[in-house]
MOPAC internal coordinates of N, CA, C and O (Angstrom, degrees):
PM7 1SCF
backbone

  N    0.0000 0     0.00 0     0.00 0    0    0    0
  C    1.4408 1     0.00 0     0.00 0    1    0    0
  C    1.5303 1   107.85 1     0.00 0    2    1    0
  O    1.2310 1   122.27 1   -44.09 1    3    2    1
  N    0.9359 1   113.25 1   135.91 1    3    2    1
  C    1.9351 1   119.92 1  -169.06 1    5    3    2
  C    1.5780 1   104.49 1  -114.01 1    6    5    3
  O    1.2310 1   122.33 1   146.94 1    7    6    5
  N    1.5402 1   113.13 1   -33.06 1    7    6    5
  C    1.6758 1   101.71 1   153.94 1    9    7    6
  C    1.3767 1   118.63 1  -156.22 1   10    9    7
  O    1.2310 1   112.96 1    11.56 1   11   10    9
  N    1.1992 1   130.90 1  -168.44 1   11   10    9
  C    1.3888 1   123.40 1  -170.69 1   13   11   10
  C    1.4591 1   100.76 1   164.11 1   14   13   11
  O    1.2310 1   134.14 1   -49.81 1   15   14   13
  N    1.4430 1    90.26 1   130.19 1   15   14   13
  C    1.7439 1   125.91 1  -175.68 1   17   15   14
  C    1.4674 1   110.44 1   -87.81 1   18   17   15
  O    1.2310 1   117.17 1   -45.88 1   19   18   17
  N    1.2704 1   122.99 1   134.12 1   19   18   17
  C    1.2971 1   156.11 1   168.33 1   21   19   18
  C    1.1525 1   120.38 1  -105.54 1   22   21   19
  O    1.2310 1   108.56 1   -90.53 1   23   22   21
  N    1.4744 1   139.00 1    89.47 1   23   22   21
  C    1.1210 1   167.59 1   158.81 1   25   23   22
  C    1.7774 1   114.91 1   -60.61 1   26   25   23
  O    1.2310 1   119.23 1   -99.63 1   27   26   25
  N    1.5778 1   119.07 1    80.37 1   27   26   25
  C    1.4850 1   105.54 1  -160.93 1   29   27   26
  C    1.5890 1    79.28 1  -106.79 1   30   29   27
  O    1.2310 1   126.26 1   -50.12 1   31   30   29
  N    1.1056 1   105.58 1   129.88 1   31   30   29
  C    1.4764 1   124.39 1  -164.04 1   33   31   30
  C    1.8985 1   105.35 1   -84.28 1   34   33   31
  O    1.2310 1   128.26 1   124.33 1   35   34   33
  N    1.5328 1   101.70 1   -55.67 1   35   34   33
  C    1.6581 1   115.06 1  -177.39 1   37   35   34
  C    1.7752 1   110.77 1   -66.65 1   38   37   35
  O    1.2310 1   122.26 1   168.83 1   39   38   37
  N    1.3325 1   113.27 1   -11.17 1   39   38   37
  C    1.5392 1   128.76 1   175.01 1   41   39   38
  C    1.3603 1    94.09 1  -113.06 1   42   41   39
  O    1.2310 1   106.32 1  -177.45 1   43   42   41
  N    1.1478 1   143.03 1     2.55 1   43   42   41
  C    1.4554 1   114.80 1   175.08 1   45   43   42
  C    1.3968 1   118.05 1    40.05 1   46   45   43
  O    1.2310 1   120.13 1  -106.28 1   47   46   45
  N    1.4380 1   117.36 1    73.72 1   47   46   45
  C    1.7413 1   119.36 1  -149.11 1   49   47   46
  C    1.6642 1    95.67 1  -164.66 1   50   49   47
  O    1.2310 1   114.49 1   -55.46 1   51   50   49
  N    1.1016 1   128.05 1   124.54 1   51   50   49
  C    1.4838 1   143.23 1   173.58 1   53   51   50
  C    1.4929 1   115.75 1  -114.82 1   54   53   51
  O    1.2310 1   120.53 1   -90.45 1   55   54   53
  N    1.0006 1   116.58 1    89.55 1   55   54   53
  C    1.5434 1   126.49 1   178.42 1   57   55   54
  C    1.2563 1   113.91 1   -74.68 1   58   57   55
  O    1.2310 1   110.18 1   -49.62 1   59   58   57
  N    1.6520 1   136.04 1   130.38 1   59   58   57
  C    1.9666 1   114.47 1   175.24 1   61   59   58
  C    1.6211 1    99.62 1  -130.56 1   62   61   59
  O    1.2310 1   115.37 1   -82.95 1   63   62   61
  N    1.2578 1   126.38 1    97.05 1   63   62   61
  C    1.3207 1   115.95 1  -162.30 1   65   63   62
  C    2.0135 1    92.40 1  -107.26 1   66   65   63
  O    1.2310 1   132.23 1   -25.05 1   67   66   65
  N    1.5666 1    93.99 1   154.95 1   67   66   65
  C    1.4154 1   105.30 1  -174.09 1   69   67   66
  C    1.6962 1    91.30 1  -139.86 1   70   69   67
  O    1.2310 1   143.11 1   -37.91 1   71   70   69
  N    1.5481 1    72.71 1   142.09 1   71   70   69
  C    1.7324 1    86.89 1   176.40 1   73   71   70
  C    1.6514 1   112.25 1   -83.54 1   74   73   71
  O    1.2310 1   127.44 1   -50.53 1   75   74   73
  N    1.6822 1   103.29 1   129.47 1   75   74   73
  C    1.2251 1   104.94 1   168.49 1   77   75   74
  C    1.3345 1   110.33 1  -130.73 1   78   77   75
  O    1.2310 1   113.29 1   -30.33 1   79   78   77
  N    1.5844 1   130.30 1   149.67 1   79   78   77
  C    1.3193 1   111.61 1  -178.74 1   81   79   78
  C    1.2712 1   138.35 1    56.86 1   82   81   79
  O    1.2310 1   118.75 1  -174.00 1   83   82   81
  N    1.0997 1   120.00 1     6.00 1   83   82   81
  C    1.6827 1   132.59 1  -176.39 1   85   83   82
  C    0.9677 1    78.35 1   101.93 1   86   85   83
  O    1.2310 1    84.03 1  -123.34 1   87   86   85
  N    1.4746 1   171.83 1    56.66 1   87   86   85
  C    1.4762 1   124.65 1   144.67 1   89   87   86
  C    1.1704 1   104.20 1  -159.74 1   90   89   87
  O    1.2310 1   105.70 1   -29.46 1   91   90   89
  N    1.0641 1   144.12 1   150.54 1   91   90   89
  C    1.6943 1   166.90 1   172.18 1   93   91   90
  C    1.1674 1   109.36 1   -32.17 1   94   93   91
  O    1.2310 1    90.51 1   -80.57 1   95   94   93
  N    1.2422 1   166.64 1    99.43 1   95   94   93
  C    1.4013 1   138.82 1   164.47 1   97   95   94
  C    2.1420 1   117.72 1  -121.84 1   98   97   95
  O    1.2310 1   113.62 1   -47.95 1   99   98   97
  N    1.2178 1   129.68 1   132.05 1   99   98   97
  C    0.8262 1   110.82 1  -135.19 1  101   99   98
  C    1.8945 1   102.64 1   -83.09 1  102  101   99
  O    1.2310 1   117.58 1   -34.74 1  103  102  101
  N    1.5543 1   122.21 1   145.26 1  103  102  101
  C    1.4706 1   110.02 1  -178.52 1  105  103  102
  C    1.5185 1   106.27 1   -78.14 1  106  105  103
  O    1.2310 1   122.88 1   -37.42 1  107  106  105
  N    1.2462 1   112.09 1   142.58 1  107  106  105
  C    1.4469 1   136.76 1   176.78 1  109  107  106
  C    1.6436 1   112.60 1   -76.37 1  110  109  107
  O    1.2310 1   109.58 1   -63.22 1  111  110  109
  N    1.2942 1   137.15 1   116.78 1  111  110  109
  C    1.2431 1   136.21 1   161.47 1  113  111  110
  C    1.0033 1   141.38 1   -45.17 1  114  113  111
  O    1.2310 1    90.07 1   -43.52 1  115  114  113
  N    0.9995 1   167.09 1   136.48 1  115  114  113
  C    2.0271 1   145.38 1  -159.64 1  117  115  114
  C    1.4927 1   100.41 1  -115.30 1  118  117  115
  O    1.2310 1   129.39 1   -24.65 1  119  118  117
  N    1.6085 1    99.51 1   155.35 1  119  118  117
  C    1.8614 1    94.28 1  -165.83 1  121  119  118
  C    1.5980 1   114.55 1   -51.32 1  122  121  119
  O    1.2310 1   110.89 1  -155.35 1  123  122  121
  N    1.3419 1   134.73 1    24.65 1  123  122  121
  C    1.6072 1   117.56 1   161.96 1  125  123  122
  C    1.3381 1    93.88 1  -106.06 1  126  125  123
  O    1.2310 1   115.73 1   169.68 1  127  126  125
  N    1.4070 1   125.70 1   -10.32 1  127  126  125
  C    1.7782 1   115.84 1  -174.30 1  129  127  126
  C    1.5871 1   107.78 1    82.03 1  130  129  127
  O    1.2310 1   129.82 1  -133.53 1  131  130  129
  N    1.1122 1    98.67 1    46.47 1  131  130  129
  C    1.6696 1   113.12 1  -177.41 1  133  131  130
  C    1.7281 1   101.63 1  -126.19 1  134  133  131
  O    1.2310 1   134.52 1   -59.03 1  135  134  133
  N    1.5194 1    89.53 1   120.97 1  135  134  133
  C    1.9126 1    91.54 1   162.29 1  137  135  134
  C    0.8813 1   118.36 1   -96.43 1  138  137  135
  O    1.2310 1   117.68 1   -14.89 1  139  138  137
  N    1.3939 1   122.02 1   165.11 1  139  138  137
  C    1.4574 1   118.92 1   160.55 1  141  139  138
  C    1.5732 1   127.76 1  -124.89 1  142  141  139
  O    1.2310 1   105.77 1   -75.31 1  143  142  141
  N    1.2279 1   143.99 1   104.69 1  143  142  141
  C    0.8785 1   127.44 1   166.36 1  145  143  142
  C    1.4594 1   128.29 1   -21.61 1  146  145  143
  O    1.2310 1   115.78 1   -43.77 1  147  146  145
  N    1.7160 1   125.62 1   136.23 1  147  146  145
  C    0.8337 1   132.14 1  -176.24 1  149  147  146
  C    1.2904 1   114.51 1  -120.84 1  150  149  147
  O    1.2310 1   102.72 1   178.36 1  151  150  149
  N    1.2120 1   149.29 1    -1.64 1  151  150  149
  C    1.7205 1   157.59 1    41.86 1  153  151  150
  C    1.5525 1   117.56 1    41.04 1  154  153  151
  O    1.2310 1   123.37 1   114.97 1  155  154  153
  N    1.3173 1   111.14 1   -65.03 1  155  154  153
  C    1.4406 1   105.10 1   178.58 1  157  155  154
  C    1.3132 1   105.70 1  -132.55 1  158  157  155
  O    1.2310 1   122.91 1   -72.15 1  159  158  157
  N    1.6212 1   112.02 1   107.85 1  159  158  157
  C    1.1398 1   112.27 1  -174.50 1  161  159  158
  C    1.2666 1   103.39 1   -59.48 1  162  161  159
  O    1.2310 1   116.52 1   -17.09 1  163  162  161
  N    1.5094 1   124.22 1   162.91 1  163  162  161
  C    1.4864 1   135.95 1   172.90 1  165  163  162
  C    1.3967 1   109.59 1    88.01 1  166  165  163
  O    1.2310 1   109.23 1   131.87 1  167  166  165
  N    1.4828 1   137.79 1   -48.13 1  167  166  165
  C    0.9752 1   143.45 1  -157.47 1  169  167  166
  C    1.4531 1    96.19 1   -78.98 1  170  169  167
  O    1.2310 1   122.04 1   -75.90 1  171  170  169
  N    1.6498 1   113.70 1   104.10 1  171  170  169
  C    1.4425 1   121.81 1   154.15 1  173  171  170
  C    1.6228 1   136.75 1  -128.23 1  174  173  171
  O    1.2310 1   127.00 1   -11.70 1  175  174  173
  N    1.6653 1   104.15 1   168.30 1  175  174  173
  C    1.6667 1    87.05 1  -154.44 1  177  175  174
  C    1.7689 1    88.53 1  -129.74 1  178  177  175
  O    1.2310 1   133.28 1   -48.95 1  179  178  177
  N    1.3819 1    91.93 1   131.05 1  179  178  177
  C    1.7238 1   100.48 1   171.87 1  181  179  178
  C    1.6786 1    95.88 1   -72.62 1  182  181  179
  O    1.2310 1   118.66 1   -65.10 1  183  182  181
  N    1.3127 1   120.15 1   114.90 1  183  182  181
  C    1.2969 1   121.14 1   155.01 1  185  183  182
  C    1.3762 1   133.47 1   -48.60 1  186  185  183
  O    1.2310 1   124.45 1   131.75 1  187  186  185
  N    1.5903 1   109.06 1   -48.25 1  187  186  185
  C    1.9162 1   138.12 1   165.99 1  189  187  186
  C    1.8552 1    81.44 1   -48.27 1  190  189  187
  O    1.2310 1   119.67 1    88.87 1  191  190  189
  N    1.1824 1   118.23 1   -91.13 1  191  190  189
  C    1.5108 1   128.55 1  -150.59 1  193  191  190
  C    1.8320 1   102.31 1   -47.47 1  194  193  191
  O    1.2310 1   129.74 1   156.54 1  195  194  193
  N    1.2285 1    98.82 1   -23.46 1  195  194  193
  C    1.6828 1    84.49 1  -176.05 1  197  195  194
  C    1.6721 1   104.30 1   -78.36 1  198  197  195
  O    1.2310 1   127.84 1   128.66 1  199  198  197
  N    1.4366 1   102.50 1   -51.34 1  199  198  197
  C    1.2841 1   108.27 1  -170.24 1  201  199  198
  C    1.5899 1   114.30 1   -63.92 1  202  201  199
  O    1.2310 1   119.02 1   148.04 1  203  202  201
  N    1.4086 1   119.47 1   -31.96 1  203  202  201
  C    1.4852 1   120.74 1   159.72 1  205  203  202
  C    1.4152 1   128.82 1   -67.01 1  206  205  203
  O    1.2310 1   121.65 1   177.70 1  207  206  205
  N    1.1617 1   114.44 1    -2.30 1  207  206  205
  C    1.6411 1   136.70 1  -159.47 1  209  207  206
  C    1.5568 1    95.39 1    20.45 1  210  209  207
  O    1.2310 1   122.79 1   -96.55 1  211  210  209
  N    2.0082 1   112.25 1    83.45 1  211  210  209
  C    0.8987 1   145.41 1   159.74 1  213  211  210
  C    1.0890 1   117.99 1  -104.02 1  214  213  211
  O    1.2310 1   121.00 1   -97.06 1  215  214  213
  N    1.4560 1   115.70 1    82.94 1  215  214  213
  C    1.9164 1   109.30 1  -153.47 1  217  215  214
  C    1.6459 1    80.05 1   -94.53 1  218  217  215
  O    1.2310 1   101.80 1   172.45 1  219  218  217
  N    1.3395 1   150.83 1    -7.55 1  219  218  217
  C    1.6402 1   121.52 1   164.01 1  221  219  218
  C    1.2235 1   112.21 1   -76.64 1  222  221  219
  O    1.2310 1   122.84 1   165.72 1  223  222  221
  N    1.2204 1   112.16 1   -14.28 1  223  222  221
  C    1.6157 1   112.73 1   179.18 1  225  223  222
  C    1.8010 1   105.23 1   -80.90 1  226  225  223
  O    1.2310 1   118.97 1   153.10 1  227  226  225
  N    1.2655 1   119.57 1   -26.90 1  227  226  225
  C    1.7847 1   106.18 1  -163.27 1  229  227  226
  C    1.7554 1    80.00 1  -115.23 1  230  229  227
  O    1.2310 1   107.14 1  -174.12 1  231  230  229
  N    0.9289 1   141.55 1     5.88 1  231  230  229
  C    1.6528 1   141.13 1   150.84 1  233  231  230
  C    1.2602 1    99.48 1   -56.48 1  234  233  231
  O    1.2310 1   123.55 1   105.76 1  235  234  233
  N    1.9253 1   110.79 1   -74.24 1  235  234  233
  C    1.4803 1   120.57 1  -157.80 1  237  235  234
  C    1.6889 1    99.93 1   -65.44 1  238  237  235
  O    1.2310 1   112.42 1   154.28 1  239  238  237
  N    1.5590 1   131.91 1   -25.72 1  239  238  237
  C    1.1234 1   116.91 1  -170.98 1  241  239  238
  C    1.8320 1   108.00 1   -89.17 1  242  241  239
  O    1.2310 1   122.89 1   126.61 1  243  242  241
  N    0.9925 1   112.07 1   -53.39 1  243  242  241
  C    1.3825 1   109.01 1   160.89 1  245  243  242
  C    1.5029 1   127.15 1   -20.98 1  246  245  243
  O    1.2310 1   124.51 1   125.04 1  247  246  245
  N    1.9178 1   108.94 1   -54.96 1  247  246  245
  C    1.4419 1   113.08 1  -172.59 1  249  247  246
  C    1.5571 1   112.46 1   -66.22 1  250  249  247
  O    1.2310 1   126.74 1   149.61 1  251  250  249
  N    1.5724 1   104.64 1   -30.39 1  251  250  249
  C    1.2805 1   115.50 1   176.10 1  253  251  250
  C    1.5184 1   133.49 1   -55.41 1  254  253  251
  O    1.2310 1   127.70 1   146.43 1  255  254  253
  N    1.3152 1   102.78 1   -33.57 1  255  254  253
  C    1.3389 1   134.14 1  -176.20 1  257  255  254
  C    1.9035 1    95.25 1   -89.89 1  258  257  255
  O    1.2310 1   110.87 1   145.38 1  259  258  257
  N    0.8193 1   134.78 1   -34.62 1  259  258  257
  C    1.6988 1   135.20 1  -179.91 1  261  259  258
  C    1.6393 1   100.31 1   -85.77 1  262  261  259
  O    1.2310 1   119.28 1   152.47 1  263  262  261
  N    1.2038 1   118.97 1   -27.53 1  263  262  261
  C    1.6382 1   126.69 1   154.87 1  265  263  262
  C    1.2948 1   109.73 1   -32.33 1  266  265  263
  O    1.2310 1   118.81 1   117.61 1  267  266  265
  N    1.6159 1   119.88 1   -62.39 1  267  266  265
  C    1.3432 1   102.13 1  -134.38 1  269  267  266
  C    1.7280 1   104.21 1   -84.88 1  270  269  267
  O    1.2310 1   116.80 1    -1.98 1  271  270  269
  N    1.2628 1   123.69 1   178.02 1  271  270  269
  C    1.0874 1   153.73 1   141.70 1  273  271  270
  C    1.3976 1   108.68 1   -26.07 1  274  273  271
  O    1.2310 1   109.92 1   123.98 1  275  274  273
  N    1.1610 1   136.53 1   -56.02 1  275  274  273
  C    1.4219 1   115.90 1   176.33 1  277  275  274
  C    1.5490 1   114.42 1  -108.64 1  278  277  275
  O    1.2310 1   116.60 1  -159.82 1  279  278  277
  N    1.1281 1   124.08 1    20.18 1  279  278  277
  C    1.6856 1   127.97 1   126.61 1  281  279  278
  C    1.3112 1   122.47 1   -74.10 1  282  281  279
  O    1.2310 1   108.59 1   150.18 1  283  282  281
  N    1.8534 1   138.94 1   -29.82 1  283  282  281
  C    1.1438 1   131.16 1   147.34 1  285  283  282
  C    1.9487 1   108.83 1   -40.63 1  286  285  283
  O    1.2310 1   115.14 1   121.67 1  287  286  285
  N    1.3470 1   126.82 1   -58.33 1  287  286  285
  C    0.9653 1   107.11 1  -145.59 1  289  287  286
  C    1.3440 1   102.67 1   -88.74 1  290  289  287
  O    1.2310 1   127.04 1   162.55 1  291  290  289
  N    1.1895 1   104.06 1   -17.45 1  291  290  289
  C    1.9360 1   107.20 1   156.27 1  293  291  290
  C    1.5606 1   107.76 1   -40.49 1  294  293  291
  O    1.2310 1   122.72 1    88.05 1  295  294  293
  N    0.8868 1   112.40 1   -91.95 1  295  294  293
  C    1.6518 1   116.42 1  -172.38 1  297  295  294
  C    1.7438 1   116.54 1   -42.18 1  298  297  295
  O    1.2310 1   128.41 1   158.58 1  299  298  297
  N    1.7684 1   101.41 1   -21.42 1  299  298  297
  C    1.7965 1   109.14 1  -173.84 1  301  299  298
  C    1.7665 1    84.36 1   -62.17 1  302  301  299
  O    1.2310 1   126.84 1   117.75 1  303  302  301
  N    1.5684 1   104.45 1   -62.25 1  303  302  301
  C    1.3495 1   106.23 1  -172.55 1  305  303  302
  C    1.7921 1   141.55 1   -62.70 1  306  305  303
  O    1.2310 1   132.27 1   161.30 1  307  306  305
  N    1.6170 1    93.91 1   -18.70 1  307  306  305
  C    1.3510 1    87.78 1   136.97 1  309  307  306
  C    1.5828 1   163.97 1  -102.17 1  310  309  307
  O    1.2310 1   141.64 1  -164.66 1  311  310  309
  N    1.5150 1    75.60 1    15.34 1  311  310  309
  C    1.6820 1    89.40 1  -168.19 1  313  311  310
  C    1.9445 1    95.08 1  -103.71 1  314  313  311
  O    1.2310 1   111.78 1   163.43 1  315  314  313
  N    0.9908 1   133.09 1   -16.57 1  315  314  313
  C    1.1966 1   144.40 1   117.62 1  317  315  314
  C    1.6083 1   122.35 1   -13.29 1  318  317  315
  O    1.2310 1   119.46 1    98.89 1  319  318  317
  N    1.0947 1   118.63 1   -81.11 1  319  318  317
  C    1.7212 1   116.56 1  -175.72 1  321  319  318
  C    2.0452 1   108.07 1   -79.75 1  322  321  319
  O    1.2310 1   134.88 1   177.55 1  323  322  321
  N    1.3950 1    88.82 1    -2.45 1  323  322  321
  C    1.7394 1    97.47 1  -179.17 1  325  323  322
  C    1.9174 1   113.61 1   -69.31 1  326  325  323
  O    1.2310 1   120.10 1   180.00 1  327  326  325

């Protein structure tokens, strides 16, 4: 597993840690509070929208992130080694 989200529900708290180097370290949000997978390009998560359970907000950020250009070539490349 290279990363994995922690959802602490009673803290209202979204953790997204990615493995670097042997070891866990936790991913940082960018000033809209958006992660990004670094594993799967495209796949991103409004932090605000989860924790607000603003599902048009982590819809619209998600679709955005399946938008780009290097989420196309994600999928070019796996449908390729498929």
């Amino acid at each position: 597993m290279r990363e994995y989200i922690v959802w602490q529900m009673y803290e209202n708290r979204v953790d997204w840690f990615v493995l670097e180097a042997g070891r866990y370290v936790l991913a940082i949000a960018d000033d809209r509070s958006i992660i990004r997978s670094q594993v799967f390009p495209g796949l991103w998560l409004s932090v605000n929208g989860l924790r607000e359970g603003n599902r048009s907000e982590i819809f619209a950020v998600l679709q955005s992130g399946l938008a780009t250009a290097e989420h196309q070539a994600f999928v070019e490349r796996l449908n390729r080694e498929s």
